[in-house]
N, CA, C and O atoms as a Maestro MAE file, in Angstrom:
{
 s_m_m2io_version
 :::
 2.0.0
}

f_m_ct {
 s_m_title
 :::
 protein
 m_atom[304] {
  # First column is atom index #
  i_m_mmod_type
  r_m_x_coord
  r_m_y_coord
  r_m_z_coord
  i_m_residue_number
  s_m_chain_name
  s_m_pdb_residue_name
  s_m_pdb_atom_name
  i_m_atomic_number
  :::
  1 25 168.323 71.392 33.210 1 A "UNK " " N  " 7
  2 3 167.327 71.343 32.174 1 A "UNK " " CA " 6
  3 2 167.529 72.545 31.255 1 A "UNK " " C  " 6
  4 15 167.551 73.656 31.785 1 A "UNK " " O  " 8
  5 25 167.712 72.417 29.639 2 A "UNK " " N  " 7
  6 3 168.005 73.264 28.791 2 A "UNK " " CA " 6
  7 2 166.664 74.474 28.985 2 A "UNK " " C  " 6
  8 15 165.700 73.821 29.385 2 A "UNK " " O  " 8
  9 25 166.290 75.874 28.858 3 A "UNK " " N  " 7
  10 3 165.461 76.725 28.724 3 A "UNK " " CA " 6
  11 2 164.285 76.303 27.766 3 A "UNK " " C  " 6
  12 15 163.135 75.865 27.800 3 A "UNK " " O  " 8
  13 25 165.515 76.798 26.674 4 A "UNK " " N  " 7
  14 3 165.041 77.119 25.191 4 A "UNK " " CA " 6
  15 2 166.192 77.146 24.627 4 A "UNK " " C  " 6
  16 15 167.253 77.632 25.020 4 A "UNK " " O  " 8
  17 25 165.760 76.249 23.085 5 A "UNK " " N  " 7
  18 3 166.455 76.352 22.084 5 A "UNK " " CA " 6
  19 2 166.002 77.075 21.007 5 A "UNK " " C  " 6
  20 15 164.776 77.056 20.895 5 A "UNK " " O  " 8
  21 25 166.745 77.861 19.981 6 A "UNK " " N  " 7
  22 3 166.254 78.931 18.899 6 A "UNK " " CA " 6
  23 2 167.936 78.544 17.839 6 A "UNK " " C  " 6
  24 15 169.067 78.200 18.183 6 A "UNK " " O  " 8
  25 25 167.197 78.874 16.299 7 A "UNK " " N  " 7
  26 3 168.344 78.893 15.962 7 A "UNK " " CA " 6
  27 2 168.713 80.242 15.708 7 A "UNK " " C  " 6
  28 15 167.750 81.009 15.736 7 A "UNK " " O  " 8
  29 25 170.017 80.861 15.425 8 A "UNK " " N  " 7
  30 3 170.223 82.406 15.671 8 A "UNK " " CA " 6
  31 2 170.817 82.660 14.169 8 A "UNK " " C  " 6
  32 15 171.189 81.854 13.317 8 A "UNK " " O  " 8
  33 25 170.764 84.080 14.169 9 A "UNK " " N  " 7
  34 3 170.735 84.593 12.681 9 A "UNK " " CA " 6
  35 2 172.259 83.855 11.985 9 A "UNK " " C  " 6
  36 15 172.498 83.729 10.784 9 A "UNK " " O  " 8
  37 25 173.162 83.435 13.156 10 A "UNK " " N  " 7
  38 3 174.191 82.646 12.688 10 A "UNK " " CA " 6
  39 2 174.465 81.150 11.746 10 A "UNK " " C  " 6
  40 15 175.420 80.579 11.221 10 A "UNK " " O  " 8
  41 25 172.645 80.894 11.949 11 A "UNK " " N  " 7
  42 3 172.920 79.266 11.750 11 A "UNK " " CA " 6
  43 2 173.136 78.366 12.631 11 A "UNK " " C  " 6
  44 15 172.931 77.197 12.303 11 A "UNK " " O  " 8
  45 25 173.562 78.642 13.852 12 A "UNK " " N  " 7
  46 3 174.232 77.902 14.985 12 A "UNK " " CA " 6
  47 2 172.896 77.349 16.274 12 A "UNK " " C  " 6
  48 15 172.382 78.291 16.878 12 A "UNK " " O  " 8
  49 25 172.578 76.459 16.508 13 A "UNK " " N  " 7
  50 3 171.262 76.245 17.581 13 A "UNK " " CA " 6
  51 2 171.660 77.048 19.050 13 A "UNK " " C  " 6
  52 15 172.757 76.782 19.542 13 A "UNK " " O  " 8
  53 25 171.230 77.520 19.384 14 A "UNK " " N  " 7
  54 3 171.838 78.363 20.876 14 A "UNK " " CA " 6
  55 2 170.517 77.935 21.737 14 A "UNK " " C  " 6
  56 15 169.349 77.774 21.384 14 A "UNK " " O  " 8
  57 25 171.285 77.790 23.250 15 A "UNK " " N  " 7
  58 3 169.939 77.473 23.716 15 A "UNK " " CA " 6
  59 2 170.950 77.857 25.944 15 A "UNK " " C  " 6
  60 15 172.130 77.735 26.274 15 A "UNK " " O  " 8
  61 25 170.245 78.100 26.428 16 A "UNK " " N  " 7
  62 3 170.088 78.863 27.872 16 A "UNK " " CA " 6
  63 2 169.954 77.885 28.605 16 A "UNK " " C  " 6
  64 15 169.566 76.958 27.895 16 A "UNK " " O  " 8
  65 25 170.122 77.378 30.256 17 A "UNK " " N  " 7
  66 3 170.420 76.453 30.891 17 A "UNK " " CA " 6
  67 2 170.865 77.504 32.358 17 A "UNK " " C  " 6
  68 15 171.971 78.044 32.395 17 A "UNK " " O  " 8
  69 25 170.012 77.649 33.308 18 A "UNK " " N  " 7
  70 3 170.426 78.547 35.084 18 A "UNK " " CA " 6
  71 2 171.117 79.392 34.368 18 A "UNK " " C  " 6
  72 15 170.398 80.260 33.873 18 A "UNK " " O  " 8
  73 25 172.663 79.521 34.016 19 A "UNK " " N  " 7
  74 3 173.000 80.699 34.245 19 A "UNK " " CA " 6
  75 2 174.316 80.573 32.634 19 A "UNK " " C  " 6
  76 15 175.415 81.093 32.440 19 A "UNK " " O  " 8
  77 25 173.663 79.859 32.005 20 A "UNK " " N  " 7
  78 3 174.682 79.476 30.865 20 A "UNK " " CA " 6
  79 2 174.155 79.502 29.798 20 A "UNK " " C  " 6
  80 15 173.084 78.947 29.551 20 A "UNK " " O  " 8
  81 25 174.968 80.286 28.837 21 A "UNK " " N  " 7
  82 3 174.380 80.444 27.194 21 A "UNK " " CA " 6
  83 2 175.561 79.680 26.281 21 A "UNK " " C  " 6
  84 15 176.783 79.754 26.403 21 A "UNK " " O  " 8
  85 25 174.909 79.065 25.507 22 A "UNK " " N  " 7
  86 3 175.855 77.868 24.528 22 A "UNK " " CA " 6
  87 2 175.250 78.548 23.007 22 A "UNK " " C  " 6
  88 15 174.310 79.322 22.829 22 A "UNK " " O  " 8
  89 25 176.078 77.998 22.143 23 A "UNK " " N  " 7
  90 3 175.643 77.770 20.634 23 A "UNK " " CA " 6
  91 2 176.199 76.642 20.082 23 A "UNK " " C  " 6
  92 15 177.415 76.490 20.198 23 A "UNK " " O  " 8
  93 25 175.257 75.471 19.253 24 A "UNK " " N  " 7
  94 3 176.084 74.518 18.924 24 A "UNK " " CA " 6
  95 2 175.781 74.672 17.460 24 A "UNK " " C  " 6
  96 15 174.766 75.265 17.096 24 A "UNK " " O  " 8
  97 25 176.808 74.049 16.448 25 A "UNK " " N  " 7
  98 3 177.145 73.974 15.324 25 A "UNK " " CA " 6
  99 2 176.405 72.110 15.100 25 A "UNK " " C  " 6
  100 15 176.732 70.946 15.332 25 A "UNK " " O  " 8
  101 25 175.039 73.052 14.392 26 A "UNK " " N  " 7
  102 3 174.213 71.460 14.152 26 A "UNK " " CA " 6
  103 2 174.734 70.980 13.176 26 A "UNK " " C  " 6
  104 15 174.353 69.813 13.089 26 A "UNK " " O  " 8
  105 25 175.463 71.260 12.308 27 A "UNK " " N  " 7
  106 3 176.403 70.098 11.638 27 A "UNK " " CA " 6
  107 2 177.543 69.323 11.867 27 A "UNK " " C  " 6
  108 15 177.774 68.531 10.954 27 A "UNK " " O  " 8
  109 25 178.331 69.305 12.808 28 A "UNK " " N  " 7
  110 3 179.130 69.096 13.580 28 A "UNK " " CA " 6
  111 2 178.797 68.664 14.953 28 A "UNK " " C  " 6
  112 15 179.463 67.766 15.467 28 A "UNK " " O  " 8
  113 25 177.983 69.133 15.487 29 A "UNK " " N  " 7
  114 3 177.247 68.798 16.817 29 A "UNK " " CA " 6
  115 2 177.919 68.998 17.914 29 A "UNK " " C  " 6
  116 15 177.705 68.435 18.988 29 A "UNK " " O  " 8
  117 25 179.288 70.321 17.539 30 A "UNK " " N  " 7
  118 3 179.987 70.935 18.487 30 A "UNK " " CA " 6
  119 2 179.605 71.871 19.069 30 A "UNK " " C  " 6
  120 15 178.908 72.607 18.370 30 A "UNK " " O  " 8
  121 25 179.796 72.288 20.376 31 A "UNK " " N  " 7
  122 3 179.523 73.631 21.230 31 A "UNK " " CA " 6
  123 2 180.472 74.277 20.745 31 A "UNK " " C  " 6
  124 15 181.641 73.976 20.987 31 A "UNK " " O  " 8
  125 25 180.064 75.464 19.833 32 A "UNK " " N  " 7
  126 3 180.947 76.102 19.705 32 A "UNK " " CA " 6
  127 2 181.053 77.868 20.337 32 A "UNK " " C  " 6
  128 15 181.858 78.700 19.916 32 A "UNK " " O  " 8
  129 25 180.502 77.993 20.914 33 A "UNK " " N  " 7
  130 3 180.340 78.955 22.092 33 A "UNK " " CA " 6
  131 2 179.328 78.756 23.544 33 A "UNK " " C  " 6
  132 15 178.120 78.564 23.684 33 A "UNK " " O  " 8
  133 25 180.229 78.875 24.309 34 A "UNK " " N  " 7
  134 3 179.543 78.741 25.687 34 A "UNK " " CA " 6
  135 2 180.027 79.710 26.541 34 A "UNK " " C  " 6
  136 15 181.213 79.964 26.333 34 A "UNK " " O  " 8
  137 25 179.496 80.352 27.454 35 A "UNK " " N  " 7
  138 3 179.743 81.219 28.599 35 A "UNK " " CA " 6
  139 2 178.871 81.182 29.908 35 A "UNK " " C  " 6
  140 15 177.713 80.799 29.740 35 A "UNK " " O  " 8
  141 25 179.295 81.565 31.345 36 A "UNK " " N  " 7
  142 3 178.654 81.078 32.023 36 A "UNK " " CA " 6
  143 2 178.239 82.254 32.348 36 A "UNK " " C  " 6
  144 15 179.000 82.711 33.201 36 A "UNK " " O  " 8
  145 25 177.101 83.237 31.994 37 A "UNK " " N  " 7
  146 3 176.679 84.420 32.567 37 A "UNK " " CA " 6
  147 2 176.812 85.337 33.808 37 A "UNK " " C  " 6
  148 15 177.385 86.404 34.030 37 A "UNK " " O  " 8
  149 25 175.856 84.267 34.703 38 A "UNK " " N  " 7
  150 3 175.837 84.080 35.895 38 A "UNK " " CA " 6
  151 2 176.135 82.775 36.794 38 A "UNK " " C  " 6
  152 15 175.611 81.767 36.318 38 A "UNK " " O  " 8
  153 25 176.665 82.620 37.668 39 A "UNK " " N  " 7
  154 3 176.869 80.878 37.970 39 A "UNK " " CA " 6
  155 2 175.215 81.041 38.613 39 A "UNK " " C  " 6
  156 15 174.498 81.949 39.033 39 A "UNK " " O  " 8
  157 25 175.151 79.884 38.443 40 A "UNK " " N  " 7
  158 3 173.915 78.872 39.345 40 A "UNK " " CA " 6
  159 2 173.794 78.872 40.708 40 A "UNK " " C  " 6
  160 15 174.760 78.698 41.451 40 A "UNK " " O  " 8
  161 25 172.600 79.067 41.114 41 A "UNK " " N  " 7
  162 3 172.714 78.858 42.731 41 A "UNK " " CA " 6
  163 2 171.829 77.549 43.126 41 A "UNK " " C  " 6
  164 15 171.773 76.877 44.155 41 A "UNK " " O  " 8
  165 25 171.052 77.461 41.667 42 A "UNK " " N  " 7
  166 3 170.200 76.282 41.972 42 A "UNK " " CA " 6
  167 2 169.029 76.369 42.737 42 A "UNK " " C  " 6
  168 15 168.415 75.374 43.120 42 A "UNK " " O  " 8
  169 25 168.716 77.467 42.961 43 A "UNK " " N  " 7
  170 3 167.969 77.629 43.816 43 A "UNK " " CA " 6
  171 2 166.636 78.302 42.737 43 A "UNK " " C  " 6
  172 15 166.621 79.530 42.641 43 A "UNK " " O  " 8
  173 25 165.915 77.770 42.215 44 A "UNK " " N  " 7
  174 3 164.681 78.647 41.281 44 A "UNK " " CA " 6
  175 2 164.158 77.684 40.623 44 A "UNK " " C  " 6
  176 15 164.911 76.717 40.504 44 A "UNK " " O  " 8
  177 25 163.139 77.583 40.145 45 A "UNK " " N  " 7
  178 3 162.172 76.472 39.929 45 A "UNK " " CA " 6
  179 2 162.550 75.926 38.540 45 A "UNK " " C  " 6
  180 15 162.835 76.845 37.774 45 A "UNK " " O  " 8
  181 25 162.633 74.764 38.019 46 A "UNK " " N  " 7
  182 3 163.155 74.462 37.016 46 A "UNK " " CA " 6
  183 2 162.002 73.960 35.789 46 A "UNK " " C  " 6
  184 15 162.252 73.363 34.742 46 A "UNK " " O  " 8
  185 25 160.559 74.461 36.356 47 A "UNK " " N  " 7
  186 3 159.527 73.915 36.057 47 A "UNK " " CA " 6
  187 2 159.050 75.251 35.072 47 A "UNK " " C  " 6
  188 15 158.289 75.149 34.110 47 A "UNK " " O  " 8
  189 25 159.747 76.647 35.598 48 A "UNK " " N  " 7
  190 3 159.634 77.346 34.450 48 A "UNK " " CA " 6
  191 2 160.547 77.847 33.160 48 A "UNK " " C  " 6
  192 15 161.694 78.275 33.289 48 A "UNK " " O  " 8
  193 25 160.065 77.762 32.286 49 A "UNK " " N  " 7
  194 3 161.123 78.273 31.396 49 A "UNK " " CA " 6
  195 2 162.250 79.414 31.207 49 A "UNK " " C  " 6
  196 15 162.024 80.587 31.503 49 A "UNK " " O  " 8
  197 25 163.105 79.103 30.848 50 A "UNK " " N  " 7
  198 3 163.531 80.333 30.325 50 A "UNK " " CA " 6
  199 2 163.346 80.496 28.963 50 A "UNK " " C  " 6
  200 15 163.042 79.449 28.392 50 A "UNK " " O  " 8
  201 25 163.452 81.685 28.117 51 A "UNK " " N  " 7
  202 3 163.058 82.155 27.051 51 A "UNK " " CA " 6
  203 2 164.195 82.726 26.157 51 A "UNK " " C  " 6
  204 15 165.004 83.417 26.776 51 A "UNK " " O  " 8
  205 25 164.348 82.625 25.249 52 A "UNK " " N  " 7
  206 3 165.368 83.437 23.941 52 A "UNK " " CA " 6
  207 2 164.436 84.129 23.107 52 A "UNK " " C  " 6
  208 15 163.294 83.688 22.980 52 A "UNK " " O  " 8
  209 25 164.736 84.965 22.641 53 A "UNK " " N  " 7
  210 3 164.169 86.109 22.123 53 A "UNK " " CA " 6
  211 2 165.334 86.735 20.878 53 A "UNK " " C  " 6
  212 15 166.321 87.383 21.227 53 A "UNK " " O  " 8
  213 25 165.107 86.498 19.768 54 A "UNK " " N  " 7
  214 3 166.318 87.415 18.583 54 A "UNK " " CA " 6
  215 2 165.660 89.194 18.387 54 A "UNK " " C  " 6
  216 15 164.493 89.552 18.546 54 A "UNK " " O  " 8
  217 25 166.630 89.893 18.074 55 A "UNK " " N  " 7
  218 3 166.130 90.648 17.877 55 A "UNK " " CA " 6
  219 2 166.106 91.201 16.400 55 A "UNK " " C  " 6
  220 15 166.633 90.312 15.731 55 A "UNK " " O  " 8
  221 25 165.794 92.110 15.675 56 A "UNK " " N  " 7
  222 3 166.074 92.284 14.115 56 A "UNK " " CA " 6
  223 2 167.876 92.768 14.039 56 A "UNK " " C  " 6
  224 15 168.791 92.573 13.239 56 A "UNK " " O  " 8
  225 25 167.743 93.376 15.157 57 A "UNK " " N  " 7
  226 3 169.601 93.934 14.621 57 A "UNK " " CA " 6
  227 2 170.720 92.716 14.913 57 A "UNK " " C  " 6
  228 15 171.931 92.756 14.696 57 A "UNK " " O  " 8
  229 25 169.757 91.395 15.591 58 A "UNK " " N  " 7
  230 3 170.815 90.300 15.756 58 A "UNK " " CA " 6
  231 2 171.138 89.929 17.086 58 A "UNK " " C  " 6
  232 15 171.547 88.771 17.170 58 A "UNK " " O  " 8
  233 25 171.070 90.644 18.290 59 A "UNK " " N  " 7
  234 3 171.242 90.703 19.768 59 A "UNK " " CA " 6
  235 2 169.818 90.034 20.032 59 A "UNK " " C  " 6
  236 15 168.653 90.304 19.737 59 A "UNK " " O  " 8
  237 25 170.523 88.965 20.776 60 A "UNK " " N  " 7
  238 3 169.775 87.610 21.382 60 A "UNK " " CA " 6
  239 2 169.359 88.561 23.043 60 A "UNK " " C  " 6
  240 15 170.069 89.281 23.745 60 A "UNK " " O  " 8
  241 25 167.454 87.995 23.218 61 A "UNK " " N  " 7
  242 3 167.379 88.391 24.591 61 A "UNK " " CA " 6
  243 2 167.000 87.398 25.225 61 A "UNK " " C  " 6
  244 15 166.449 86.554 24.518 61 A "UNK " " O  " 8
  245 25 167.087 87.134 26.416 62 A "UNK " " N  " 7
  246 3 166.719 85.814 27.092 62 A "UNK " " CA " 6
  247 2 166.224 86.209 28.491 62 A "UNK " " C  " 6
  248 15 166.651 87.308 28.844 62 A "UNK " " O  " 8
  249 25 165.330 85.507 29.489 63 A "UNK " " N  " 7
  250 3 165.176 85.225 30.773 63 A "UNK " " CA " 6
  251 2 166.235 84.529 32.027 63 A "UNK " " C  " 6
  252 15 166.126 84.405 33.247 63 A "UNK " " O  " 8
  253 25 167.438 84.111 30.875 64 A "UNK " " N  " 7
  254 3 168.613 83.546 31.823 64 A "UNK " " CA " 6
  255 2 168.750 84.344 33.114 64 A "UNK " " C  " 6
  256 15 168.808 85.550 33.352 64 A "UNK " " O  " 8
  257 25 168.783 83.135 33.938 65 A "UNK " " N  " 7
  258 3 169.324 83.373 35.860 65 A "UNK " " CA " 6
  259 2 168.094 84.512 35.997 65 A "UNK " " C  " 6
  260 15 168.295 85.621 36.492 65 A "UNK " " O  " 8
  261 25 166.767 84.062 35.473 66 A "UNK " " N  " 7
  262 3 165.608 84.931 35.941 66 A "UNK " " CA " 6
  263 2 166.038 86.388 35.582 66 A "UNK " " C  " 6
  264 15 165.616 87.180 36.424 66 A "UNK " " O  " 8
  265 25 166.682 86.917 34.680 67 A "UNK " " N  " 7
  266 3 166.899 88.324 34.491 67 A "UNK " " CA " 6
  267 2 166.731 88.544 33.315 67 A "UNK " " C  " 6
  268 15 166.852 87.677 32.451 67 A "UNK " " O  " 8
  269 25 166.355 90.013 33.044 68 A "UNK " " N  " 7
  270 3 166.199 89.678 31.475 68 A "UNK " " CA " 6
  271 2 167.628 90.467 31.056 68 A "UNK " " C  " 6
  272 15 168.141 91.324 31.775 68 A "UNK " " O  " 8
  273 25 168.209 89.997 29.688 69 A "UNK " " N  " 7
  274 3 169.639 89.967 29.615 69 A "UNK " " CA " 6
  275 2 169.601 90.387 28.029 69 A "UNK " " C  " 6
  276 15 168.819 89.852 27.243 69 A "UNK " " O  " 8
  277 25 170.295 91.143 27.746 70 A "UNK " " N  " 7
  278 3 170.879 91.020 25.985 70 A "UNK " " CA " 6
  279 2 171.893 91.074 25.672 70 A "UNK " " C  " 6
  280 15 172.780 91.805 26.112 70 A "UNK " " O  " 8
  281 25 171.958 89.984 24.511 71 A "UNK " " N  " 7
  282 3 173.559 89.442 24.827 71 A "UNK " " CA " 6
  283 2 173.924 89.229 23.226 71 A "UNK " " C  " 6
  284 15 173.242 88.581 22.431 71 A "UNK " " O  " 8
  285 25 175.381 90.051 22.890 72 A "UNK " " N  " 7
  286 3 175.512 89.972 21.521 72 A "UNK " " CA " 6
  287 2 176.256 88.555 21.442 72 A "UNK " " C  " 6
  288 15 177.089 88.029 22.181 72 A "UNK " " O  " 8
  289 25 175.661 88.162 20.316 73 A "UNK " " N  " 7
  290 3 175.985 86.700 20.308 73 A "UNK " " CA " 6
  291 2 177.461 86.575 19.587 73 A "UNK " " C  " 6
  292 15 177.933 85.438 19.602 73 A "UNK " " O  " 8
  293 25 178.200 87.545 18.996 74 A "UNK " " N  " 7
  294 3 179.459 87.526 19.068 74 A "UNK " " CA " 6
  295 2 180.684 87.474 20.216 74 A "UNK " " C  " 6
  296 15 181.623 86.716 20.458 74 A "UNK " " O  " 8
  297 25 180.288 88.373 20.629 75 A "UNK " " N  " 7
  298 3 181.204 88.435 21.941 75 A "UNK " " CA " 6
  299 2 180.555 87.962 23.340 75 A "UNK " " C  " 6
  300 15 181.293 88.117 24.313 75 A "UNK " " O  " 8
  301 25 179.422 87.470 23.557 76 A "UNK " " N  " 7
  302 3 178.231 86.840 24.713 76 A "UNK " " CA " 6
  303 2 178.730 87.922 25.665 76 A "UNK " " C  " 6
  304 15 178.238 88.031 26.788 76 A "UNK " " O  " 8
  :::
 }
 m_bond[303] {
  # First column is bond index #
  i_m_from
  i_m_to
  i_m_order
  :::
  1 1 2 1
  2 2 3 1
  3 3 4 2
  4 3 5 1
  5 5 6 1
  6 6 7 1
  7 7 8 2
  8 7 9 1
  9 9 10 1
  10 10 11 1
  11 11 12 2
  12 11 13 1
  13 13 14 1
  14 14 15 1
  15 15 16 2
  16 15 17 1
  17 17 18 1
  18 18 19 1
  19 19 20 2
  20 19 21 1
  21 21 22 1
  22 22 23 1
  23 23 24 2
  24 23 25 1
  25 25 26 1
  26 26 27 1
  27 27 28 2
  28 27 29 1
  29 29 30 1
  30 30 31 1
  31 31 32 2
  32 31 33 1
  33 33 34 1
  34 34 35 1
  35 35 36 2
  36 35 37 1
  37 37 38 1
  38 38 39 1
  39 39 40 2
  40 39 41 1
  41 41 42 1
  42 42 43 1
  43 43 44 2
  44 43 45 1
  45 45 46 1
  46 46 47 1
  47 47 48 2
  48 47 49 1
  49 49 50 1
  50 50 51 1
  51 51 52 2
  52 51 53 1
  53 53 54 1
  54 54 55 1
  55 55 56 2
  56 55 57 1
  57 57 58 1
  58 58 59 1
  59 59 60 2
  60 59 61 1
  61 61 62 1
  62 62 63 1
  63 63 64 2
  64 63 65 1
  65 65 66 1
  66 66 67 1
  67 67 68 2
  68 67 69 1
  69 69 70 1
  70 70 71 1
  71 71 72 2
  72 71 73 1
  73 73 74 1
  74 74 75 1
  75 75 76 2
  76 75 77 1
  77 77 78 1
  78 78 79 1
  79 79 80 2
  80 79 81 1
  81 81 82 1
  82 82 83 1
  83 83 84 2
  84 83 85 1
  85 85 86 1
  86 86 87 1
  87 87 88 2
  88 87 89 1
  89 89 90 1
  90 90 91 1
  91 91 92 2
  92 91 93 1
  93 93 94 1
  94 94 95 1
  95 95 96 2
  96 95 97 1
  97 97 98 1
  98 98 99 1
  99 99 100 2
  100 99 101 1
  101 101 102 1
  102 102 103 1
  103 103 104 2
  104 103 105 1
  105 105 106 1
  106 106 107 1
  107 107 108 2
  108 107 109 1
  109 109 110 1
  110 110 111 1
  111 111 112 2
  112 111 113 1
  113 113 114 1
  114 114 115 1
  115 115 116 2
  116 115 117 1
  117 117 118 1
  118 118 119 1
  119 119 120 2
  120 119 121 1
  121 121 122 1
  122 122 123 1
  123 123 124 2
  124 123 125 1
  125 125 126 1
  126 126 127 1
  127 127 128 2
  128 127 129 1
  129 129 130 1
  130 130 131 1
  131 131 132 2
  132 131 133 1
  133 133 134 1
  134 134 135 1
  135 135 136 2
  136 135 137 1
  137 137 138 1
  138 138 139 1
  139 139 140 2
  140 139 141 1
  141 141 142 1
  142 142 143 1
  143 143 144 2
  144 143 145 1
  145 145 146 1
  146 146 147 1
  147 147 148 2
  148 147 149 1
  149 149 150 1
  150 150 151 1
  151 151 152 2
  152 151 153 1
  153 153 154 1
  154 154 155 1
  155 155 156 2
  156 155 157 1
  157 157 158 1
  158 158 159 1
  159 159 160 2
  160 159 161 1
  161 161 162 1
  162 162 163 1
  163 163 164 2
  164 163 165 1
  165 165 166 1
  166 166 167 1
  167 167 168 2
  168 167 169 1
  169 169 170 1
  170 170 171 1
  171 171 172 2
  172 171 173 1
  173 173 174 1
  174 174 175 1
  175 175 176 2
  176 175 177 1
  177 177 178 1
  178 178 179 1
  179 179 180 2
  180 179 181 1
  181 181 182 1
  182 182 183 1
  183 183 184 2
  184 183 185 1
  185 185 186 1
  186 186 187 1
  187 187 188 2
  188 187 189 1
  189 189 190 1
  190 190 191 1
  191 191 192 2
  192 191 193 1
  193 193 194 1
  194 194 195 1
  195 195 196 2
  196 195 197 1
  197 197 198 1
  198 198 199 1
  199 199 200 2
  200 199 201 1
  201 201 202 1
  202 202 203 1
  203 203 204 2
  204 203 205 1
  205 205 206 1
  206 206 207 1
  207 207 208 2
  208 207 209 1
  209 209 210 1
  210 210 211 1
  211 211 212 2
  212 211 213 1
  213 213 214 1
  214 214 215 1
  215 215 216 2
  216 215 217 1
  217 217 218 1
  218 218 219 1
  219 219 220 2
  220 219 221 1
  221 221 222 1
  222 222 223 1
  223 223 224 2
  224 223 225 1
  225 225 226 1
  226 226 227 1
  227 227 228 2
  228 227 229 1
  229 229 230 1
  230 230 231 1
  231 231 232 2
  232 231 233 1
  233 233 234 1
  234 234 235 1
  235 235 236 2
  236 235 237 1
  237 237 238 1
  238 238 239 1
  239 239 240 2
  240 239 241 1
  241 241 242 1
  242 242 243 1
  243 243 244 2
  244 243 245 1
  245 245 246 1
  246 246 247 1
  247 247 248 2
  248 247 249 1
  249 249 250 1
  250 250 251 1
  251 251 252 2
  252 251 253 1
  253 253 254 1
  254 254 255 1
  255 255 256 2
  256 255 257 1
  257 257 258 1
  258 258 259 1
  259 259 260 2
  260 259 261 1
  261 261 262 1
  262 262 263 1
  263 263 264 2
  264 263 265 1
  265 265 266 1
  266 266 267 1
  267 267 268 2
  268 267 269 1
  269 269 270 1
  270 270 271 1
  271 271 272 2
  272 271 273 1
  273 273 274 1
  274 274 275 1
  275 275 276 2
  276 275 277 1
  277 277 278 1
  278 278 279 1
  279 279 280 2
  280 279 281 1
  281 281 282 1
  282 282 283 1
  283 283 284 2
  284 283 285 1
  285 285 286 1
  286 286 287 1
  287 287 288 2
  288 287 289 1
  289 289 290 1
  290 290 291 1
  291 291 292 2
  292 291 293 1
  293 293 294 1
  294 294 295 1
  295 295 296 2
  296 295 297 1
  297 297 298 1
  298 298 299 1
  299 299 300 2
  300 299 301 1
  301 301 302 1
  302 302 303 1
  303 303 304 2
  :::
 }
}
């Protein structure tokens, strides 16, 4: 189950999933960045969200794999 979706100062929809951060290119409707943070253990309730958070200088924060994480969305 996806977190949260946000679109990022890129233009690009990015959105969080257990232990995986994506960005897709909504005109194209390609993933055009994905990384797997943390792998999945599957084990954590899927009933709560995870969260994305931008910040003003551009560094995306999120609740991914229950941690809180900041992650430059250039290099993830």
């Amino acid at each position: 189950m996806i977190g949260e979706l946000s679109f990022g100062p890129d233009g690009n929809l990015w959105g969080v999933v257990d232990g995986t951060i994506f960005a897709m290119d909504v005109t194209t409707k390609e993933i055009v960045k994905s990384k797997v943070i943390m792998p999945s253990v599957y084990n954590t309730s899927k009933w709560k969200p995870y969260h994305i958070e931008w910040s003003p200088d551009g560094m995306l924060y999120t609740t991914l794999s229950r941690k809180l994480l900041v992650i430059d969305p250039e290099t993830l």
